[in-house]
Every structure is written in structure tokens, then in C-alpha cells.
C-alpha positions in Angstrom: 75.1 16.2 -13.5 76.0 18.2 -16.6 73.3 16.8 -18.4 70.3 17.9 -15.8 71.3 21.1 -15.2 70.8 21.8 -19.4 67.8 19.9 -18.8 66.8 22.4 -15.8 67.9 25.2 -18.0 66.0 24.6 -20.8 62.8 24.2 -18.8 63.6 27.7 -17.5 63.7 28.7 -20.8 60.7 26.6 -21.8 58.9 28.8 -18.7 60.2 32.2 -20.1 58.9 31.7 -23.3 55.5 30.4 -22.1 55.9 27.5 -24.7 53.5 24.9 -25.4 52.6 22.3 -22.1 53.2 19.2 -23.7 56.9 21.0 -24.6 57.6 21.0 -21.0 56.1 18.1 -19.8 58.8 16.5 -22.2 61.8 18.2 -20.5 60.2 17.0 -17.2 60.1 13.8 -18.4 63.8 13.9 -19.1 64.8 15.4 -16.4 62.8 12.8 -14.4 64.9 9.9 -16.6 68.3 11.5 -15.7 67.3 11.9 -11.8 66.7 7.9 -11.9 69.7 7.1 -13.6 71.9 9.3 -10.8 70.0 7.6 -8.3 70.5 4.2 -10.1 73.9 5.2 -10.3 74.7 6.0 -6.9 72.7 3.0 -5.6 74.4 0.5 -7.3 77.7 2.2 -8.0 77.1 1.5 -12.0 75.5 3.2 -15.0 72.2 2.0 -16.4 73.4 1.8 -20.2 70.7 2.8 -22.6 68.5 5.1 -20.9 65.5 5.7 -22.8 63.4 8.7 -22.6 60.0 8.2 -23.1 57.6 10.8 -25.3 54.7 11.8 -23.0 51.7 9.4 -23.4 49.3 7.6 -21.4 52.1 6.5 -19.1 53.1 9.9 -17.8 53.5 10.4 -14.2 50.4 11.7 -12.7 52.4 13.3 -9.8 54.4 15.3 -12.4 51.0 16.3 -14.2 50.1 17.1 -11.3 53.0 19.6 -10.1 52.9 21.0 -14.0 49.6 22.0 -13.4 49.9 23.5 -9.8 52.9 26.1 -11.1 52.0 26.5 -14.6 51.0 30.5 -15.4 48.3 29.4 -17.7 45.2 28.6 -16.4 44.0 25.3 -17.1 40.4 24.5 -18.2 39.5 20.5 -17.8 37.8 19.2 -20.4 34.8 16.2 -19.3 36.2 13.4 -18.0 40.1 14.9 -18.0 41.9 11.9 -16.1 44.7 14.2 -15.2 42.4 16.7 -13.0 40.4 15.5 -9.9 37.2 17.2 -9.5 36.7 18.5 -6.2 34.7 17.0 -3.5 32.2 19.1 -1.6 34.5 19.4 1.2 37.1 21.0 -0.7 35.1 23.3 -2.7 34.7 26.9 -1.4 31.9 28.6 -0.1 30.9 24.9 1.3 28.3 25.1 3.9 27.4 22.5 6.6 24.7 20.2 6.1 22.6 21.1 9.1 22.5 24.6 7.4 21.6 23.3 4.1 18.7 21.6 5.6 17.8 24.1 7.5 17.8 27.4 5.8 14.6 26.9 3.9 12.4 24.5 6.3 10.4 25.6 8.5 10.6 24.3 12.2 8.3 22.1 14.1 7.3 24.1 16.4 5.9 26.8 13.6 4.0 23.8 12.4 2.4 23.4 15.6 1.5 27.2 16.6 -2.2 27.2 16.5 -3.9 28.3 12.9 -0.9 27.0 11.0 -2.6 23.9 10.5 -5.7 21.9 10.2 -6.5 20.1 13.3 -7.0 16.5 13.8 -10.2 16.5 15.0 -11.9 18.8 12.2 -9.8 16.8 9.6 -11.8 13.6 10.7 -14.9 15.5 11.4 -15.3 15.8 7.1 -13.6 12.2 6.0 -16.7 9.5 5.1 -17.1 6.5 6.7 -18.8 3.1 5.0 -19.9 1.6 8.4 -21.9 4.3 10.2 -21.7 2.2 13.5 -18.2 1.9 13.1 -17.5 4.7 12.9 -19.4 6.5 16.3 -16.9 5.5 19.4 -17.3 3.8 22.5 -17.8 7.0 24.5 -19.9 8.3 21.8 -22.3 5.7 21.9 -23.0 6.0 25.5 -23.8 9.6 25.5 -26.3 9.4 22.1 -28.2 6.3 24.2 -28.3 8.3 26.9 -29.1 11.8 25.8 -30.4 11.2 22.2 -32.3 8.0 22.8 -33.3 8.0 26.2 -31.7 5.1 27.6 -33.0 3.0 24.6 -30.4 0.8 23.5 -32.5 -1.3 21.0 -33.8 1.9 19.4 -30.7 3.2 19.1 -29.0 0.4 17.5 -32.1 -0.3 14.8 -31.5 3.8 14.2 -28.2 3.2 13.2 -28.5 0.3 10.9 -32.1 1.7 9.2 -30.0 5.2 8.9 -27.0 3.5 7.8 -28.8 1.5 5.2 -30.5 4.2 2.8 -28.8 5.5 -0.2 -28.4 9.0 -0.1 -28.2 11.6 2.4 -31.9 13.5 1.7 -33.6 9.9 2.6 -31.8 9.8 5.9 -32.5 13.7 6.7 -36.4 12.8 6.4 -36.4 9.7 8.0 -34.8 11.5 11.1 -36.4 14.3 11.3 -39.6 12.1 11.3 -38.6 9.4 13.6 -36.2 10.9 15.8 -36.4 14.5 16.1 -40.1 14.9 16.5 -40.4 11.9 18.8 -37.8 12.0 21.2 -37.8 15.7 20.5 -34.5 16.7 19.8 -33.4 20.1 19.8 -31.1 21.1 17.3 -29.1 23.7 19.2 -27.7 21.3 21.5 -24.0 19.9 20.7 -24.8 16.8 20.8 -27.0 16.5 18.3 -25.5 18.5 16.0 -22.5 16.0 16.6 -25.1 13.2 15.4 -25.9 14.7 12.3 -22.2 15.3 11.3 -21.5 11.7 11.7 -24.6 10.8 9.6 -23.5 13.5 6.9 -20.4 11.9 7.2 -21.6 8.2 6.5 -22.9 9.6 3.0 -20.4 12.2 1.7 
């Protein structure tokens, strides 16, 4: 008992003089040694003979690093990759913030996304995209209004329109073929929706 309270002395000393870490962690180390042997002692009701001390090394307690570090007066800077210091998680490290709020903070929400004007709609998105396959791409409904209003109730005409508009090379050649064939002839007016719906399509098929 004699021997750890000059052991517990000198680290008070060690304290007061703000002396060198590794100094202390040496009396700790000791004073850990003597606390075994007691506690060997009083277990067994004999002394371990030839206690050893061991110098501080790789094989020093990390609980009494640990504890060192926790009540020493100097603050302690880790250098990268110190084994003795665990880095903290994000749940321990202040100022932490929950994820929904993270997420959040800079996003905008759906329903801004969906307020009219904020974006493009569908329907003039599609109204600009080409198509290969004019006849493809003119729908069921489509096709029965542009037999019925554009064509008259011709069916055959309309579907040798399609493939003879659908077939020239560039844009111009099916403007004039049109305006020749269909527009004076069935006399289509250009003001009506319907047609100008045709001739979006047809622009469409050569963009």
C-alpha cells in the first residue's frame, strides 16, 4: 500500500509540473502493476514474486490512454491514423443535423415542380421530338379525326398521303407536295387546329 500511494503521489506531482505525457503514462502504468499485484494478493492470499513493470509501448492499455487523455490539461491534437483516438461518428459530432433536414434544406418540393410554368409540359415536349415512322407516330384517335375532317372519309387517300409524305427526303419537298395535293384539293384551311396539328406531325417526321 506504501508503494501506490508514492506512485499516486508522484503522478500528482507529475500533474503539477505539467510534465511530459509519456512521463505519466509510465507512473500509470505502475500504478496499474501494483493495483494487480494487491488484487493478486488478496485473491490468492500470496505475493506474485517478480512483478515487472512494463515501459509504455504498443501494449499499453487503451482504457488508460483513454482516461489520460479525457483529464489531461493539454489539449491533444491526433495525428492521421492515431490508434489511441476514435474519430467521431456523425452522431456524436456537434452541430449534427437529421437527415430529412439535410435532404431537404436545398431541394425543392414536388409540388413547386408541378405549379404551372415551372416546367415544360408533356404534351409540348413531344410536340418538338422527331419521329422515323410518320404513321407511327399519328395515334389511334388521331387518325380518325384527320380521315374524317382532313380527308373526307377517304381512308385509302389518307393512308397513300402518309406513306408518299413520309417517304421524301427533306421537309421543303413534303411542304410542296401538300400544299399541291392536299391543301388545294380537299381545301384545307390553315387556321383550323386540326390542320395545323397535321403539319406539326409532318415537321416532326423531318426535324
Amino acid at each position: 500500500m506504501e508503494r501506490l500511494q508514492q506512485l499516486i503521489s508522484k503522478l500528482n506531482e507529475q500533474c503539477e509540473l505539467n510534465e511530459s505525457a509519456l512521463q505519466m503514462l509510465v507512473t500509470l502504468k505502475q500504478i496499474e502493476a501494483e493495483l494487480t499485484q494487491q488484487h493478486t494478493t488478496a485473491v490468492t492470499g500470496r505475493k506474485t514474486p517478480g512483478v515487472s513493470v512494463v515501459m509504455p509501448s504498443m501494449n499499453i492499455s487503451h482504457r488508460v490512454v483513454e482516461e489520460f487523455i479525457q483529464s489531461a490539461p493539454v489539449s491533444h491534437q491526433p495525428w492521421m491514423g492515431d490508434p489511441l483516438v476514435e474519430i467521431p461518428t456523425l452522431s456524436h459530432q456537434t452541430g449534427n443535423r437529421e437527415i430529412n433536414d439535410l435532404i431537404g434544406s436545398n431541394t425543392t418540393s414536388i409540388n413547386d415542380k408541378l405549379k404551372p410554368g415551372s416546367q415544360t409540359e408533356l404534351g409540348s415536349t413531344l410536340k418538338g421530338s422527331p419521329v422515323k415512322e410518320l404513321r407511327k407516330a399519328i395515334g389511334v384517335n388521331d387518325r380518325f379525326v384527320f380521315i374524317n375532317e382532313l380527308f373526307r372519309g377517304d381512308e385509302p387517300m389518307y393512308e397513300r398521303s402518309i406513306k408518299t409524305i413520309n417517304n421524301f427526303r427533306i421537309l421543303p419537298e413534303a411542304e410542296y407536295w401538300m400544299e399541291r395535293e392536299l391543301k388545294i384539293k380537299l381545301g384545307w384551311d390553315d387556321s383550323r387546329e386540326i390542320v395545323q396539328h397535321f403539319y406539326q406531325l409532318v415537321r416532326r417526321r423531318f426535324s
